[in-house]
C-alpha positions as CSV (number, residue, x, y, z in Angstrom):
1,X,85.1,14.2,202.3
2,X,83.5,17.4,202.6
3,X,85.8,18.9,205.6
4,X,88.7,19.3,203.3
5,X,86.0,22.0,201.1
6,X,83.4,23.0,204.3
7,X,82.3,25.7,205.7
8,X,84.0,28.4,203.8
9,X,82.1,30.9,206.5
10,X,84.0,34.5,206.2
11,X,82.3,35.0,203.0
12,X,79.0,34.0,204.6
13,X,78.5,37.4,206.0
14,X,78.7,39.4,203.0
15,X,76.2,42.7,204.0
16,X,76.6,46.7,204.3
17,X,77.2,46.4,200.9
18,X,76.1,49.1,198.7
19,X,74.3,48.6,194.9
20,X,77.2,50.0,193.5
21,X,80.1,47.9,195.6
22,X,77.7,44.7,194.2
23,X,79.4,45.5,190.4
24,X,83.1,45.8,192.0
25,X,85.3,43.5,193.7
26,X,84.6,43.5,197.2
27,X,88.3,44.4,198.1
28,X,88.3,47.2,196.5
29,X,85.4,49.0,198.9
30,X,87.2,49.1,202.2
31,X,83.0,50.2,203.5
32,X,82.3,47.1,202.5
33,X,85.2,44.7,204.1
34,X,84.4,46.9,207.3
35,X,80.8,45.8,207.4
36,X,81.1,42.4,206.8
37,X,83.3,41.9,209.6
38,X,81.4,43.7,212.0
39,X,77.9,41.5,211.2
40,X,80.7,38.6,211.3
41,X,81.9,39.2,214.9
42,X,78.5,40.1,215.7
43,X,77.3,36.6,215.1
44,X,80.4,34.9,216.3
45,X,79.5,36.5,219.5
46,X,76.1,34.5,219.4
47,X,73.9,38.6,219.0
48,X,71.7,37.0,216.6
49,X,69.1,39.7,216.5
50,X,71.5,42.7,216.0
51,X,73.1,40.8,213.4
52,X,69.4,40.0,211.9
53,X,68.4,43.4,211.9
54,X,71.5,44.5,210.0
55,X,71.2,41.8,207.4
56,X,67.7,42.7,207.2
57,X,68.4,46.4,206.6
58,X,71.7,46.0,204.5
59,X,69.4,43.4,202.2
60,X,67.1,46.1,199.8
61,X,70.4,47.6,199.3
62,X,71.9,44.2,197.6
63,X,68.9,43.3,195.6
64,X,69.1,39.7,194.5
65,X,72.7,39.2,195.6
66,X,73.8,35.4,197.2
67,X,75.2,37.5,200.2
68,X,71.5,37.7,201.2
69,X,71.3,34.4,201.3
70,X,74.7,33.0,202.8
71,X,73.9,35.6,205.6
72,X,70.7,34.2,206.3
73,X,72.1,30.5,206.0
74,X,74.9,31.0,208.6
75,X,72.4,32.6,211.2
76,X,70.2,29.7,211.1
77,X,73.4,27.2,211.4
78,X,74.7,29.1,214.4
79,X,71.2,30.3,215.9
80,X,69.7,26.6,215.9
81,X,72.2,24.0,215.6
82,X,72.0,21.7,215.3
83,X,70.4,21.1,212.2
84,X,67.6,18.2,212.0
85,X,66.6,17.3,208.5
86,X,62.7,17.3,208.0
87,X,62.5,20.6,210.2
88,X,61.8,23.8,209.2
89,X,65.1,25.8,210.2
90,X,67.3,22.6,208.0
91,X,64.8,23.5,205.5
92,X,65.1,27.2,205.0
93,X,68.9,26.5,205.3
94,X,69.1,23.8,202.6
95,X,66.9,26.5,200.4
96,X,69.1,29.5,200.8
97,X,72.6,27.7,200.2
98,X,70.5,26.6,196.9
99,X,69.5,29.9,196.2
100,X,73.0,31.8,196.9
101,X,74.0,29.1,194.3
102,X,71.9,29.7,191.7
103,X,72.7,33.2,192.0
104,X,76.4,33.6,192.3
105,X,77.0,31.1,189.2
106,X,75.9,34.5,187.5
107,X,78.7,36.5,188.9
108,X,81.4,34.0,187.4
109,X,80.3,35.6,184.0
110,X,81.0,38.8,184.8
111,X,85.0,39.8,184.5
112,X,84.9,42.3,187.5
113,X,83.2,39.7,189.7
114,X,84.4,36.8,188.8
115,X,86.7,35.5,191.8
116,X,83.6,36.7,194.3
117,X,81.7,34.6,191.9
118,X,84.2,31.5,192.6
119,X,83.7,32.5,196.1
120,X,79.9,32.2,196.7
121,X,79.6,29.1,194.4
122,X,82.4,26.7,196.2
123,X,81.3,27.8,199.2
124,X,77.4,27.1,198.2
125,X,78.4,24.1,197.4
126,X,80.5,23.2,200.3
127,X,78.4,24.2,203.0
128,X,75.9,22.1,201.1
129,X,78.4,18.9,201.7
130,X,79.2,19.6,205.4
131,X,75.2,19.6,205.8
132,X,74.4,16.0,204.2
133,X,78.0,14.8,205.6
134,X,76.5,15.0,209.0
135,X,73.3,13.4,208.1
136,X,75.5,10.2,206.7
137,X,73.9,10.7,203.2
138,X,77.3,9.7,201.1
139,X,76.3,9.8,197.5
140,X,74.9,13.8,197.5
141,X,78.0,14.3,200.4
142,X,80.3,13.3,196.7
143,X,78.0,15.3,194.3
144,X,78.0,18.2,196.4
145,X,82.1,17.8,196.4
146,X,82.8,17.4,193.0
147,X,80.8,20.7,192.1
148,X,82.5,22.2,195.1
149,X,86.0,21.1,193.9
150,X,85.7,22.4,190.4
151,X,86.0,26.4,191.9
152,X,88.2,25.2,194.8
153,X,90.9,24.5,191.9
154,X,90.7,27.6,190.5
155,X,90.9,29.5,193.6
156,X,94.4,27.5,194.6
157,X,95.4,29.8,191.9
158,X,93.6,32.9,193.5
159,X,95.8,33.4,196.4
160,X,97.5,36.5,195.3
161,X,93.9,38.4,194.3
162,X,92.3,37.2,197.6
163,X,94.2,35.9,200.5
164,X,91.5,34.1,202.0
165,X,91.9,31.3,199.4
166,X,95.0,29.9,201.9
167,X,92.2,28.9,204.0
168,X,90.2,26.6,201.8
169,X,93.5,25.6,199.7
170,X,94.7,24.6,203.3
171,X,91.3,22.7,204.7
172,X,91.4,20.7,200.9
173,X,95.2,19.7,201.6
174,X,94.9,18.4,205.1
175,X,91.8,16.6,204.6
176,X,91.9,15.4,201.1
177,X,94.5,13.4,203.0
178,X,93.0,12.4,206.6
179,X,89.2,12.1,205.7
180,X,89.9,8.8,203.9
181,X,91.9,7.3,206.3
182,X,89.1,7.9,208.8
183,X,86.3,7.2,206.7
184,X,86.7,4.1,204.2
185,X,83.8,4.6,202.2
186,X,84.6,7.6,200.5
187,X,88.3,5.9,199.5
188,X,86.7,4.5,196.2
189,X,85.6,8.1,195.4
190,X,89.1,10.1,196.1
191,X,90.6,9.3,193.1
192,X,88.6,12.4,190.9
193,X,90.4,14.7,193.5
194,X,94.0,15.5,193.1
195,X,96.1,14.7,196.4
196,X,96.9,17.1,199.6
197,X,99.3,17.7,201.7
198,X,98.8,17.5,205.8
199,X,101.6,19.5,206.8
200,X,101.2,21.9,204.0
201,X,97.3,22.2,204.5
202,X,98.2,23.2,208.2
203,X,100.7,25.9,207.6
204,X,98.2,27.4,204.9
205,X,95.8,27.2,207.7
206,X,98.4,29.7,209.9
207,X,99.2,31.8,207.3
208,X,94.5,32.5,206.7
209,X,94.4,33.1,210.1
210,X,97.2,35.8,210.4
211,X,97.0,37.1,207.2
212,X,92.8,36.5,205.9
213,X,90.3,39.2,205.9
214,X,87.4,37.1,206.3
215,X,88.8,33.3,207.8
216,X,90.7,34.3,210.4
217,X,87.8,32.8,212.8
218,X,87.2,29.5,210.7
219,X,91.0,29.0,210.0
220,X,91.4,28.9,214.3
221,X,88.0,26.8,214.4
222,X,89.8,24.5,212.1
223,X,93.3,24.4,213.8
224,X,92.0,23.6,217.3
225,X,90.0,20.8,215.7
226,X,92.8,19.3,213.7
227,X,95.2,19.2,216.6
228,X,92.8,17.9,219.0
229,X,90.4,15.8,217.2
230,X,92.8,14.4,214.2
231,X,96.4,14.7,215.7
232,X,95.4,14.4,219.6
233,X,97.8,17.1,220.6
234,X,95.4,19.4,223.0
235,X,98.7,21.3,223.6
236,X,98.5,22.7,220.3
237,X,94.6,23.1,220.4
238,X,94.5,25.0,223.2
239,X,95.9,28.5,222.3
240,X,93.2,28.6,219.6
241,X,90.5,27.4,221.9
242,X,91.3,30.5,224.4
243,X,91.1,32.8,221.4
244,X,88.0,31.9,220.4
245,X,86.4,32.1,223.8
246,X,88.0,35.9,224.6
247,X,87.0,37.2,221.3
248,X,83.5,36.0,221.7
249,X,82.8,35.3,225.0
250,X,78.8,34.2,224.2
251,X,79.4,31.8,221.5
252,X,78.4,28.8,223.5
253,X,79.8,26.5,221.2
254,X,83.3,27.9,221.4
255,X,83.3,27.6,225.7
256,X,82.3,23.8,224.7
257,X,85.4,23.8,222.8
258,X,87.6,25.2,225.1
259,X,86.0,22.8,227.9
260,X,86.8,19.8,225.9
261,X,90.7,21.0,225.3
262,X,90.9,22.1,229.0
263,X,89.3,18.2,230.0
264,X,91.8,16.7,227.7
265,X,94.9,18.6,229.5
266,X,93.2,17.4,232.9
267,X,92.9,21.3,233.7
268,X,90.0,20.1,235.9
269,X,89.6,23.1,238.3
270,X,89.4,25.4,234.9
271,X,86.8,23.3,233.4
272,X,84.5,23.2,235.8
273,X,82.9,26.8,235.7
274,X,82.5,26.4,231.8
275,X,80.8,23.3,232.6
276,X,78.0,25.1,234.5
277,X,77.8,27.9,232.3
278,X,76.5,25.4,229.8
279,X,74.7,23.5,232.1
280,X,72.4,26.3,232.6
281,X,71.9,26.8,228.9
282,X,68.7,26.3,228.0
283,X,69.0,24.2,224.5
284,X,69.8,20.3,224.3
285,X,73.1,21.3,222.3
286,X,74.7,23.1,225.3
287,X,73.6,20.9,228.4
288,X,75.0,18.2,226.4
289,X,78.0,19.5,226.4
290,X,77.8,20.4,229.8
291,X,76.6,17.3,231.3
292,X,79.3,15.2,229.2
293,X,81.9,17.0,230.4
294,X,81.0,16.9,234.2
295,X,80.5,13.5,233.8
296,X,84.5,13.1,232.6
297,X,85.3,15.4,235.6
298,X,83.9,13.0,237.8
299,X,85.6,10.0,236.3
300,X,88.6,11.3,236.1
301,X,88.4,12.5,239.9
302,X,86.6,9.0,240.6
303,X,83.8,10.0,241.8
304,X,82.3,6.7,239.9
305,X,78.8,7.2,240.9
306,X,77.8,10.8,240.1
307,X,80.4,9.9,236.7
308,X,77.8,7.3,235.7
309,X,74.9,9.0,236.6
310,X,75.4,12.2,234.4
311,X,77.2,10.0,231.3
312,X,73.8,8.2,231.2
313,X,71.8,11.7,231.3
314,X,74.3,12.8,228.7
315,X,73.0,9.3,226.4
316,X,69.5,10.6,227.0
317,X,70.3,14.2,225.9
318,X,72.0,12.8,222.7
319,X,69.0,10.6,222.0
320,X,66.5,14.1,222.6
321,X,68.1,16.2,220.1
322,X,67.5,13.9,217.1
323,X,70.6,14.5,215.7
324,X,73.8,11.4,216.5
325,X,76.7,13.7,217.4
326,X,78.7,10.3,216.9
327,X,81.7,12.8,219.0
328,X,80.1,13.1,221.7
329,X,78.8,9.4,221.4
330,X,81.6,8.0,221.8
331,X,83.3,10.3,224.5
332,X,80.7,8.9,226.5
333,X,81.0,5.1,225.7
334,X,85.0,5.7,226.3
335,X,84.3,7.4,229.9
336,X,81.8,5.0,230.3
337,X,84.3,2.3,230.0
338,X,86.7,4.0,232.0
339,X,84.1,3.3,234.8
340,X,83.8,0.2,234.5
341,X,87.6,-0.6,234.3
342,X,88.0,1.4,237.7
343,X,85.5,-1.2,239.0
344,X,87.0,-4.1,237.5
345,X,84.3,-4.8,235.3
346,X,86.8,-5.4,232.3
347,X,84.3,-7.3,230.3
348,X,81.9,-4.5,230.4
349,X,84.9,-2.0,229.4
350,X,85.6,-4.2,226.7
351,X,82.1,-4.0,225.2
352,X,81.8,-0.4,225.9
353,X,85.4,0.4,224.1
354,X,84.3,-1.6,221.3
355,X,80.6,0.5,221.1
356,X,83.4,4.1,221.1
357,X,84.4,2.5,218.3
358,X,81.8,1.8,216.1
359,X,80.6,5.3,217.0
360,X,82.8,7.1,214.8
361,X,85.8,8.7,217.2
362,X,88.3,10.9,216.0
363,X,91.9,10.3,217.3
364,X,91.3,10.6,221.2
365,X,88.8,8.2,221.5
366,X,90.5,5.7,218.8
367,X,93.7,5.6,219.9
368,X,92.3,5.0,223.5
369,X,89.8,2.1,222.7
370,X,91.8,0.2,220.7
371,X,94.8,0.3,223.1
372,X,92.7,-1.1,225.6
373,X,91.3,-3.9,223.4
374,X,94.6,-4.8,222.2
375,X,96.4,-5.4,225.4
């Protein structure tokens, strides 16, 4: 549930903004907009420590303003993802979103700062659901929603003011829709929020990226991921995934993306060097991604014995970074089982299939198992 409200990012990086700009509506100081999108790009681009130092300087200026602390919140999620509860990076992160909250319900009583003020607290609120979503823990994944929801229906209404609502009114349509046909659990739960539209969430998703000040970045994050991960086109993915690696060609996480898209279109000879890039990476996270991916090279080149050998390291890396990616889990069962189908081992595909599927697959992996176990 809390992908149709998470991750409301391009109001994360709210600095450079004077005492005075504080009391007015940030559109209105064009100083303002200008600085925020530089310390955005400058973390996109994975430069923590220039982006630190200008959060750090810029945050005297703001006082006790949430900015501070969505700023700080999204340079720990990018810095150190992932996440691990009971460390001290999910921690600080859990305490700033908290704080940014607390501090930005102020703003919604103030006229002049009201629609900021819907701003920080739904997206407070939301990151706060994306973070215990990914840890499985349900019922604060729905308390964490419903607070969430109650400013994400006032800003449906906010378009006009600030354009950047298109991009949370779009995320809410096309998931409020998808996330409970993937997830049963939460079905009981979807009745308290009104119903989406999947086509309509996608085309408000077009129209942030294009036209948004501050979500052009998470509205193509989000587009990529819908058409490869929801509607299995990687056709439509990958023009977003190419954007996202020119504009920023450090962010790690976006050359994964791109690498999964390219693996996906069988572009084999492009994937390959963004395969080592990452394999030279020095955190978990990366090499993961790396390995996994070479390991799907190999298979689908049948090279069957260096394919199993690195989609076993790949389970070991998963298992080290304390933290199920249930993705890339079950990209591995389904190469895995690939394998073993090439080696006529079709009991052993069969179990492996049916592990992919208990591991949580979006589209790819689904529609793949289960047309193997069906025929």
């Amino acid at each position: 549930m809390s992908k149709f409200i998470r991750k409301y990012a391009w109001i994360l990086f709210f600095t450079g903004i004077s005492p005075l700009s504080a009391q007015i509506p940030l559109l209105q100081n064009k100083e303002a907009v200008k600085a925020i999108t530089t310390t955005q790009d400058l973390i996109y681009n994975f430069e923590f420590e220039e982006a630190r130092f200008r959060i750090e300087n810029d945050r005297h200026g703001l006082g006790e303003h949430p900015a501070n602390y969505l700023t700080q919140a999204v340079l720990i999620y990018w810095k150190d993802r992932p996440l691990v509860p009971d460390t001290e990076m999910y921690s600080q992160y859990e305490h700033y979103l908290n704080k940014a909250i607390e501090l930005s319900e102020s703003f919604i009583e103030k006229p002049e700062l009201y629609v900021e003020g819907i701003f920080y607290t739904m997206s407070g609120y939301a990151l706060l659901a994306e973070l215990y979503s990914e840890e499985g823990v349900g019922l604060k994944v729905i308390n964490a929603a419903k607070k969430a929801y109650k400013y994400l229906k006032i800003g449906k209404d906010e378009t006009d003011n600030f354009p950047d609502f298109n991009f949370s009114t779009g995320l809410y349509n096309y998931y409020r829709e998808k996330y409970p046909e993937l997830y049963p659990f939460y079905k009981s739960f979807m009745w308290i929020f009104a119903r989406g539209d999947k086509e309509l969430g996608i085309e408000q998703l077009k129209i942030s990226k294009d036209k948004g000040i501050f979500s052009r970045n998470e509205s193509t994050i989000y587009l990529y991921h819908i058409y490869l991960r929801y509607e299995n086109n990687p056709q439509k993915a990958y023009p977003f995934a190419c954007y996202l690696v020119e504009e920023y060609p450090q962010n790690l996480r976006f050359k994964s993306i791109l690498l999964e898209v390219l693996v996906a279109l069988n572009e084999l000879d492009q994937a390959g060097p963004l395969c080592q890039r990452l394999l030279q990476d020095s955190k978990i996270y990366y090499r993961l991604s790396g390995t996994l991916f070479q390991g799907i090279i190999y298979e689908k080149s049948d090279q069957l014995d260096e394919a199993s050998r690195l989609l076993d390291e790949s389970l070991t890396l998963l298992e080290d970074l304390r933290k199920p990616d249930f993705h890339y889990l079950s990209m591995i069962y389904a190469a895995q089982a690939r394998v073993a189908d090439k080696n006529e081992d079709n009991d052993k595909a069969r179990s492996l299939y049916k592990k992919a599927l208990r591991s949580d697959p979006y589209a790819p992996v689904k529609e793949e198992a289960l047309k193997y176990l069906n025929k």
